[in-house]
N, C-alpha and C positions, 0 to 999 in steps of 0.2 A: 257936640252941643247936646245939652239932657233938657228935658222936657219934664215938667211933671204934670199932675192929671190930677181928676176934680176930684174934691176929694169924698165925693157920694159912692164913687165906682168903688163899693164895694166890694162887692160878688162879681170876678170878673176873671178868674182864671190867673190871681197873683202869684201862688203854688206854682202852677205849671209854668207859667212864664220864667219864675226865677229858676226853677230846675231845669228847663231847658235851656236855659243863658250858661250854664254850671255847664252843661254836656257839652255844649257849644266851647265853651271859651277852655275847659280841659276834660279834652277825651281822659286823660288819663287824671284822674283826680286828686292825685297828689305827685303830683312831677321830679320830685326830691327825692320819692321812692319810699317814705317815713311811714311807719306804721302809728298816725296820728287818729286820737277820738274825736276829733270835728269832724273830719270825714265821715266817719259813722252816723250820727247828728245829720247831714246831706244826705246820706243814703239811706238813713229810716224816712226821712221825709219825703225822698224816690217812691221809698217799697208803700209808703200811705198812698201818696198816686197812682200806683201802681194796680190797687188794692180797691180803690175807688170808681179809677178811667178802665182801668186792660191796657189799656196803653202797654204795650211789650216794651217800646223802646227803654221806657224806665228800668225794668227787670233786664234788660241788654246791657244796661249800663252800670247796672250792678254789681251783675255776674263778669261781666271783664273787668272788671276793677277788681274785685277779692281777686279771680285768676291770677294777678299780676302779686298778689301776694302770699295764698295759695298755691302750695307747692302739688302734684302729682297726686302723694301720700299723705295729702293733710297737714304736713306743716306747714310754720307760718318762719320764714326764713329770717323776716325784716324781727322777730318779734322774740323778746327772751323773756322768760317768765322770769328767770332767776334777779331780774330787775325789780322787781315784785313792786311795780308802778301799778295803780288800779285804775289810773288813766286806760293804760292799752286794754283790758277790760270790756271796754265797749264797744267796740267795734264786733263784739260776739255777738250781740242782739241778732246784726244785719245776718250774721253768718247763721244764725238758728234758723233766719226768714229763707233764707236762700236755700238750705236747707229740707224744710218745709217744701217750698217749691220743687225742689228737681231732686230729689232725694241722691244726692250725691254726696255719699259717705265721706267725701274730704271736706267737706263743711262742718261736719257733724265731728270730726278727727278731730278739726283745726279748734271748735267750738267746745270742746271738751279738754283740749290742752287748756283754754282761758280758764276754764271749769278747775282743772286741777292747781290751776294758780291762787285762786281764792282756797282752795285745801290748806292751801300752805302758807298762806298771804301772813305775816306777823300782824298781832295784833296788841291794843292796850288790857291794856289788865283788865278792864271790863266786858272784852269782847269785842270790841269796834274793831274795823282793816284801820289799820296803820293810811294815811294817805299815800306813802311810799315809802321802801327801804330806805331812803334816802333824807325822809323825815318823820324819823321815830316816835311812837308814842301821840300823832298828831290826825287828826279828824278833820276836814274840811267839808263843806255843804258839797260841793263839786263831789265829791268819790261814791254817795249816796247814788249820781245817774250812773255815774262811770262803772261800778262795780253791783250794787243792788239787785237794778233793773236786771241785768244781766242773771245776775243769781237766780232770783224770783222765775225768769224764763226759764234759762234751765231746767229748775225742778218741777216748771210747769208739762215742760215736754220729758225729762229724763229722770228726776230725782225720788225721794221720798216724801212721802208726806210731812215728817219730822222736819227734812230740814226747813220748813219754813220758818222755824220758828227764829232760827238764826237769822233769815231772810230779816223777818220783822223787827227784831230786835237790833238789827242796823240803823233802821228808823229812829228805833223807840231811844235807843242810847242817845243817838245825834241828837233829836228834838231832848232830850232832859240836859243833854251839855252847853246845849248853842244856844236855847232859848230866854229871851228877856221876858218875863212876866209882866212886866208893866207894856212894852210899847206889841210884844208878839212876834218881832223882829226873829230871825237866827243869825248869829255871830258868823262871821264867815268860816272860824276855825275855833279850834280847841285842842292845845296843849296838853293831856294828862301829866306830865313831869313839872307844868309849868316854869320848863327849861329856858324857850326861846323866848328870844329878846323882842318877839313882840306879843310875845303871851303877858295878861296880866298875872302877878302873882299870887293871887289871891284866887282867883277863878280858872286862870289857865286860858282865859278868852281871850281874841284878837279885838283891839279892841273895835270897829263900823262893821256897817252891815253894807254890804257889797250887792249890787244889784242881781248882778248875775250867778251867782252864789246862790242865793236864795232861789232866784229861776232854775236852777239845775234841782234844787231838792223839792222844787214846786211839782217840776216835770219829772220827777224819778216817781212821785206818790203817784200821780197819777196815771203815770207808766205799769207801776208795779202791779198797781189794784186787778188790770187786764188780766191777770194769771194768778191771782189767789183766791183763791176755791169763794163761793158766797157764803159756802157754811162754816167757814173759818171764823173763832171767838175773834179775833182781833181785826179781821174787815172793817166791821164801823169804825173805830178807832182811828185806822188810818186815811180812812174817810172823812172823820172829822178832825185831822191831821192837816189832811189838804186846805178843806175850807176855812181850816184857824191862821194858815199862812196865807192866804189870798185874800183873810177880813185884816191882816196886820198888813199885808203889803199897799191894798186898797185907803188904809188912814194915812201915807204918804205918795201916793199919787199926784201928780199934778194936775190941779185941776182944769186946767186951761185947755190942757193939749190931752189929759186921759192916758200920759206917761209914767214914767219911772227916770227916777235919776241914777248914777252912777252910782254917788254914795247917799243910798234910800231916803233917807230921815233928815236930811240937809241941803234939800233944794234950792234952797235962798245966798248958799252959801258960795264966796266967788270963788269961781272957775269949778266948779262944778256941773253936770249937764246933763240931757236928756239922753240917754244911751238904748241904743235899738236892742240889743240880746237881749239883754234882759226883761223889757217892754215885750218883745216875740215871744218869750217863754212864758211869761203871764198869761197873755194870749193863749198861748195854747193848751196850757192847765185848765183856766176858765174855760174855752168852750171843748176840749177834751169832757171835762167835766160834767160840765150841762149834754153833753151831747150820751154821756155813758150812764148817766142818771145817777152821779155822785153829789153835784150841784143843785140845787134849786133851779127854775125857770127863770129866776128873776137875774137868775145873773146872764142870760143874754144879753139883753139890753148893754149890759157894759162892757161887753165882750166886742159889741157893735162898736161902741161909743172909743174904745182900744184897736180896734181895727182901725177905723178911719184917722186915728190919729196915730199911727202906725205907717199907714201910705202917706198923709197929708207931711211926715215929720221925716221920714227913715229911707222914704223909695224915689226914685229916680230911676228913667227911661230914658239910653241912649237912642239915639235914629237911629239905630240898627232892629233896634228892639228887643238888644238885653235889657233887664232887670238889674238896678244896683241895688245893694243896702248898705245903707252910711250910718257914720256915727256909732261903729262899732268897736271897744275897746277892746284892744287886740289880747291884753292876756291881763292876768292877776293873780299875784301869788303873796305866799309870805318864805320869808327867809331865804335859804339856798343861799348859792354861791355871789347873786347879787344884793343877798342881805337887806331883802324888803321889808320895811319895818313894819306893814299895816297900817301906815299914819293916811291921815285926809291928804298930804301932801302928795306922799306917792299911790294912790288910785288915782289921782287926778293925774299923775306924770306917766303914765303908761299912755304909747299912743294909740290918737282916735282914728282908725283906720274905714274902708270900704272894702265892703266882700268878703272879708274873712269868714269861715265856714262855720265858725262860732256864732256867726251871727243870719247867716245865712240859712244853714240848716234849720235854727228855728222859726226862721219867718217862712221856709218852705212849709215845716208842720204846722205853725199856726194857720196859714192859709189856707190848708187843705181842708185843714176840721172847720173852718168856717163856711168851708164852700160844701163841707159834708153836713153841719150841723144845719147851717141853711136849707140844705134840701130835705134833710128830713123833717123839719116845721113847715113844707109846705102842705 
């Protein structure tokens, strides 16, 4: 039997609670054994608690989880780069932090293999990663956290100064290929061959804009920003990057509940719906944001107004006193071997799942920066 709770309990320890339900319900975090980037996304939102509380247990549950993937010597056994998927990618971040932590050269091994994958990653004639070997020529918002962030750290702790500008220019391609001018939206994907069958021909665009799409390139800007130098010419930029996606994603909000839908821009539209990822990843741009002094002050208030209807819409408490999060669309793609065409039909036919780490992880990080951003306004 699940219970939920008022929905004023803002500040109340939602973070901690959902990650410790995650340690609880699997010690080992991915049981399959798969070297997956949701998992990553759980455990950056661990190492924010971590970072915040001391809490060791967080950092315990860290480090025996890479272990389990982490070999001796720094490789990653579960993990082939020659895949050249920008997905696996991010799970480097966690490995940079662990790193940082205990200065244990197999982290730094293993983190430097993902490092040598982007060397080699194929790219479009312009410059952009490929989203994967596997779909040529193709740009997704999703590969901007997957592989970026990642980058941008790197060179923060290991690289040159020069390559940032490769870094940036990830960005800067994505936002001039994805973007609508009129609504501020980003397409979920972009074509260069304007090959695939659900690329337009004309644009190479896929055609809706995908919730959580857009929340993964909301959260890579403002991820990134943490490790690129202040005196860098193209910081504002990608500063005011951020806040041009979170003033487009705020003119299709729901006003009622202070959400986001599945497919952004057609809330009205049936079987369509309120979807948590993507709603947590707003979240945590917004008050990431305000909290790093990228955002205005004024965008608290709606960070507030997104939180409560975040718990009031998405969370649920067993008697036990796990933490669920509902209402999460388990995956989204275009193309591949089940030849997704992009349509309104199928975002809406992918199932609407609870707990999945896609959707978890970010309501761990949203919750954290709210419960950080909160205490530094006292």
């Amino acid at each position: 039997m699940e219970k939920t709770f008022e929905k004023k309990k803002t500040y109340n320890g939602w973070g901690a609670k959902a990650a410790k339900s995650v340690m609880k319900r699997k010690p080992e975090i991915n049981p399959k054994m798969k070297w997956e980037y949701e998992d990553g996304v759980v455990l950056e939102g661990m190492y924010l608690l971590w970072k915040q509380t001391g809490d060791r247990e967080y950092l315990d549950y860290i480090q025996r989880n890479l272990d389990l993937f982490v070999d001796g010597v720094g490789n990653i056994p579960k993990y082939s780069l020659k895949e050249f998927n920008i997905d696996h990618v991010n799970n480097g971040k966690i490995l940079l932090d662990l790193y940082k932590e205990t200065r244990d050269e197999r982290y730094k091994k293993a983190a430097d293999l993902l490092r040598e994958q982007l060397r080699r990653h194929p790219r479009t004639k312009e410059g952009s990663f490929w989203h994967k070997q596997i779909y040529p020529y193709q740009v997704w918002l999703d590969g901007l956290y997957m592989g970026s962030v990642f980058y941008g750290k790197h060179v923060h702790f290991f690289g040159k100064e020069e390559d940032w500008e490769d870094v940036i220019n990830q960005f800067l391609l994505c936002e001039k290929n994805t973007k609508d001018e009129k609504s501020g939206l980003l397409h979920h994907a972009y074509d260069e061959m304007r090959a695939q069958p659900w690329a337009d021909k004309q644009t190479g665009l896929s055609k809706h804009y995908w919730g959580r799409s857009i929340g993964w390139f909301a959260m890579a800007l403002v991820d990134v920003l943490d490790f690129l130098p202040s005196s860098h010419p193209q910081k504002q930029r990608l500063i005011e990057m951020l806040e041009e996606v979170l003033v487009a994603v705020m003119k299709v909000q729901d006003k009622e509940t202070s959400l986001w839908y599945q497919i952004m821009d057609q809330g009205t539209r049936k079987g369509n719906y309120l979807e948590s990822s993507c709603s947590c990843m707003f979240l945590y741009s917004i008050a990431k944001g305000v909290r790093q002094g990228y955002l205005g002050d004024e965008w608290f208030a709606v960070a507030e107004k997104v939180y409560e209807g975040i718990l009031d819409e998405f969370i649920t408490e067993t008697k036990e006193g796990y933490i669920n999060v509902n209402k999460i669309c388990y995956v989204g793609g275009l193309g591949g071997a089940d030849k997704r065409d992009g349509s309104f039909a199928y975002y809406i036919s992918e199932p609407i799942v609870t707990n999945d780490h896609k959707g978890v992880g970010p309501f761990i990080l949203a919750s954290a920066e709210m419960e950080w951003l909160n205490q530094k306004r006292k």
